[in-house]
N, C-alpha and C positions, 0 to 999 in steps of 0.2 A: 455532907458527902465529901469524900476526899474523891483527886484524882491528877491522874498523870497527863500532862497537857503537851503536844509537842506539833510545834507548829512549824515547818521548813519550807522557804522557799528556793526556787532555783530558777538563774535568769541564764539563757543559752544564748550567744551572741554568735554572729556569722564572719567574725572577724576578732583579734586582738583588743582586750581593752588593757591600756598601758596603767591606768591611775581609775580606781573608786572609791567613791566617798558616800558612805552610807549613818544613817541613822533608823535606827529601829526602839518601836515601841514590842516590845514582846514579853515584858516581864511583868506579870502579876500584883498589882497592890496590895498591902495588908493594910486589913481593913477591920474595923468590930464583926463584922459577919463574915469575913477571910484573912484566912493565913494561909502564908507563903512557908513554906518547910524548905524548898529548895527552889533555885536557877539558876542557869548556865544558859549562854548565848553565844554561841560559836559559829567563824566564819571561817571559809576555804573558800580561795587562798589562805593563807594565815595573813592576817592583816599584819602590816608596817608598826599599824599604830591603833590602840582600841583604849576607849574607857568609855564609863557608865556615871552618870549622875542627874538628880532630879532637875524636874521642867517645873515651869513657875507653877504648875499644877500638884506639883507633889508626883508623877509620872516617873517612874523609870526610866532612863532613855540611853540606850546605848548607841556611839559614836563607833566608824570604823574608819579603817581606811588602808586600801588593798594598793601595791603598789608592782608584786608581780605580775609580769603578765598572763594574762588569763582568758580564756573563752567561755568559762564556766564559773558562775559563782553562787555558793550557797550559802546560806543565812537560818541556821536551825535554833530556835527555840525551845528550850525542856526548864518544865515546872512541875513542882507537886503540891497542890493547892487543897484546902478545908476549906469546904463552903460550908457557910447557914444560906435559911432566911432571915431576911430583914425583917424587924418588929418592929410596929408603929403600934404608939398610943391613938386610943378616939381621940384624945386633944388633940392632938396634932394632925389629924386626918380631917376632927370637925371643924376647922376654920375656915372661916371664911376667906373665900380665894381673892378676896380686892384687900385683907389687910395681910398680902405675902407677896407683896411686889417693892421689891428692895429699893426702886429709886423714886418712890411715893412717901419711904419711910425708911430714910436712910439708917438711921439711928435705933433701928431695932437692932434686936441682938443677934448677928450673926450676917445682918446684911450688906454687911462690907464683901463678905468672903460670895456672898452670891450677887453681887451687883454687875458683874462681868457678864452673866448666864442669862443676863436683861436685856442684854442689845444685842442689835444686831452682829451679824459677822461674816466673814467673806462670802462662805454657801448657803447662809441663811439668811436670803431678805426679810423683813417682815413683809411682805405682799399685802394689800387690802382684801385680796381671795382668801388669804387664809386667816387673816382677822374675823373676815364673816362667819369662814365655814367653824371658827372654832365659837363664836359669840353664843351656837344654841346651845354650848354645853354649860359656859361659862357664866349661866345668867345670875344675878344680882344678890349676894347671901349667900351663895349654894356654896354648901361645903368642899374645900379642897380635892380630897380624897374622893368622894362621890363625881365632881365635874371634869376632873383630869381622865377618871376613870372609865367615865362616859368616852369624852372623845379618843381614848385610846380604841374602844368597842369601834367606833362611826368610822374610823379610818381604819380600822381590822374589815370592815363590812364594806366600805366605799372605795375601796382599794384594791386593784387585782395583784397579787406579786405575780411580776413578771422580767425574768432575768434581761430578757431582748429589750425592755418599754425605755430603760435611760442608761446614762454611761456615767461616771465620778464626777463629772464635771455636771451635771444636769441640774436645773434651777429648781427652786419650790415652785412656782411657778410653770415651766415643765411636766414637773411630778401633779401638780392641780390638775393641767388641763388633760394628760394622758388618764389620771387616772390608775394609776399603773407603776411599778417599782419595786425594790428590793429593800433588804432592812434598813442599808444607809438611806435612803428616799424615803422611807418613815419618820426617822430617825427626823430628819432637817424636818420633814413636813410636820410635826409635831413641836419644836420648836418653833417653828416659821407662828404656827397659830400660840403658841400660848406666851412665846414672847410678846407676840403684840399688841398683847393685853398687860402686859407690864412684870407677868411671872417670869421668875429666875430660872431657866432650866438647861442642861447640862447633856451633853454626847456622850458616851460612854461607848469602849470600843472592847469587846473580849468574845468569850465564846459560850455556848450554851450545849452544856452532853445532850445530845441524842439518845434516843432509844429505837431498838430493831422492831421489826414486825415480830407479831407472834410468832413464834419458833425461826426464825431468823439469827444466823451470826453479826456481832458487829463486827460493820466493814472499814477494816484503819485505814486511818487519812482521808473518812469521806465527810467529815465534820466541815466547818469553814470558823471563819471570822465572822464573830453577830454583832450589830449594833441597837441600842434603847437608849432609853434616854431617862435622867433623873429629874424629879419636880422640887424644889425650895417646898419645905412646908416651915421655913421657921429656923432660927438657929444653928443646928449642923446636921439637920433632920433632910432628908431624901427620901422622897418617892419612885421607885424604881418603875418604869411601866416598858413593855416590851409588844408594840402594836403588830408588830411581825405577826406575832402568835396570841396576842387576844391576851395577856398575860402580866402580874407583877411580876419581877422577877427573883428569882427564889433559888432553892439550895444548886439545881443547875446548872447555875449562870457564873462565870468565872469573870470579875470584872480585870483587865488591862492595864484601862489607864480613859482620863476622862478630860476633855475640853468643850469650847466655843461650837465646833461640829470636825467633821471627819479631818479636814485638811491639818489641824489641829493635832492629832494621833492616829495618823495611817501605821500600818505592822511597820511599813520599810516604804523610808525616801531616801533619794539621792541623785548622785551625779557621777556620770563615768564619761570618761576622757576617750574616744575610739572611733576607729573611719568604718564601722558597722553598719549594716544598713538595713539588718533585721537581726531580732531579737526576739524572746522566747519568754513569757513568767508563770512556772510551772510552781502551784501551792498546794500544798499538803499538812491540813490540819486532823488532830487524834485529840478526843480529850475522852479517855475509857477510862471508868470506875475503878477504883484503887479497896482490894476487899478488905475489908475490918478486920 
């Protein structure tokens, strides 16, 4: 599926900000199941001073830095991405999930590049709760593909989304004992369980097209920012699994850009210099079907 992706923020302050320093993750990877045809990431003010270059992840990352003074700042993103799906071989699906944990067996092939996606990291403890709750999926032989795929279903089913239950900063832990969450709060709780079990697994941060109700229009800019997460099955091989929606993820899914967990590749961080004392972050994401 091709499609036109545009994601814009806008941050309204109640005062002068004299100096902003932003970084933004907004631009598309290419990927064997995606390509990038075009991007452009434009800020107003006109920034001072702007450039782009990759994160130790291989991520896009564009740098800004606004020096006029301003009460209004936008950050728009536009892309035109090809998506597939991802194809996995049964090898690669039937392994055994205790011989793909990169720091048990350093010296496989490809397990340097996922030994990172093994420990822990700032928002993602391993917790002993989510060791447990992932151990019934996890048990002893059982195939990769088959036991990820399980606990993606158990936490689709044991999980209410609910935008009110946590805030960016909310722990695994948190998210265990509410019950309760939104994709990012999947996303770690998913990690939180299969890293500590020794598997390599990965945040990935982008968007997923929508569809309208029956005779419905699609309504722009009601899209958002989705997060899943990827499983190590081996060499440079990834399992996509998307617990939000019970789901691999597939021609839909526009991957971003992919780390340790959120804090890692948020759309837009930064720092702005100003005696404000409220402030506004108004987001609007579009990713509509581009026709053949």
């Amino acid at each position: 599926m091709k499609y036109a992706v545009r994601h814009t923020t806008t941050y309204t302050y109640d005062d002068a900000v004299s100096d902003s320093l932003g970084v933004a993750y907004l631009v598309p990877r290419t990927l064997p199941w995606q390509q990038v045809a075009s991007y452009d990431v434009s800020v107003t003010p006109t920034p001072v001073d702007s450039s782009s270059d990759e994160d130790y992840y291989g991520n896009r990352v564009t740098y800004f830095q606004v020096t006029e003074r301003h009460q209004q700042l936008v950050v728009d993103g536009l892309s035109q991405v090809e998506s597939l799906t991802p194809v996995h071989t049964d090898e690669a699906l039937g392994r055994a999930w205790e011989s793909l944990r990169p720091l048990r067996a350093p010296a496989s092939r490809g397990a340097w590049q996922a030994t990172d996606f093994a420990l822990a990291s700032p928002l993602v403890e391993q917790v002993p709760a989510a060791h447990e709750y992932a151990a019934t999926s996890l048990t002893p032989g059982r195939a990769i593909g088959e036991a990820v795929t399980e606990l993606m279903h158990r936490v689709h089913a044991d999980f209410d989304y609910d935008k009110t239950a946590t805030t960016v900063t909310s722990t695994v832990g948190h998210i265990l004992e509410k019950r309760a969450g939104v994709c990012q709060d999947f996303a770690h709780l998913m990690l939180a369980c299969l890293r500590s079990h020794g598997l390599a697994v990965r945040y990935v941060s982008g968007y997923l097209a929508t569809t309208p109700p029956p005779g419905k229009e699609r309504v722009v800019g009601a899209d958002a920012s989705h997060a899943w997460v990827e499983v190590w099955l081996g060499e440079d091989e990834w399992l996509a699994l998307d617990p939000t929606n019970d789901q691999w993820a597939g021609d839909r899914y526009v991957t971003v850009a992919w780390g340790r967990d959120y804090g890692d590749v948020p759309p837009l961080k930064g720092v702005i210099f100003t005696e404000a004392k409220r402030s506004t972050m108004r987001v609007s994401v579009d990713v509509a079907p581009v026709p053949e």
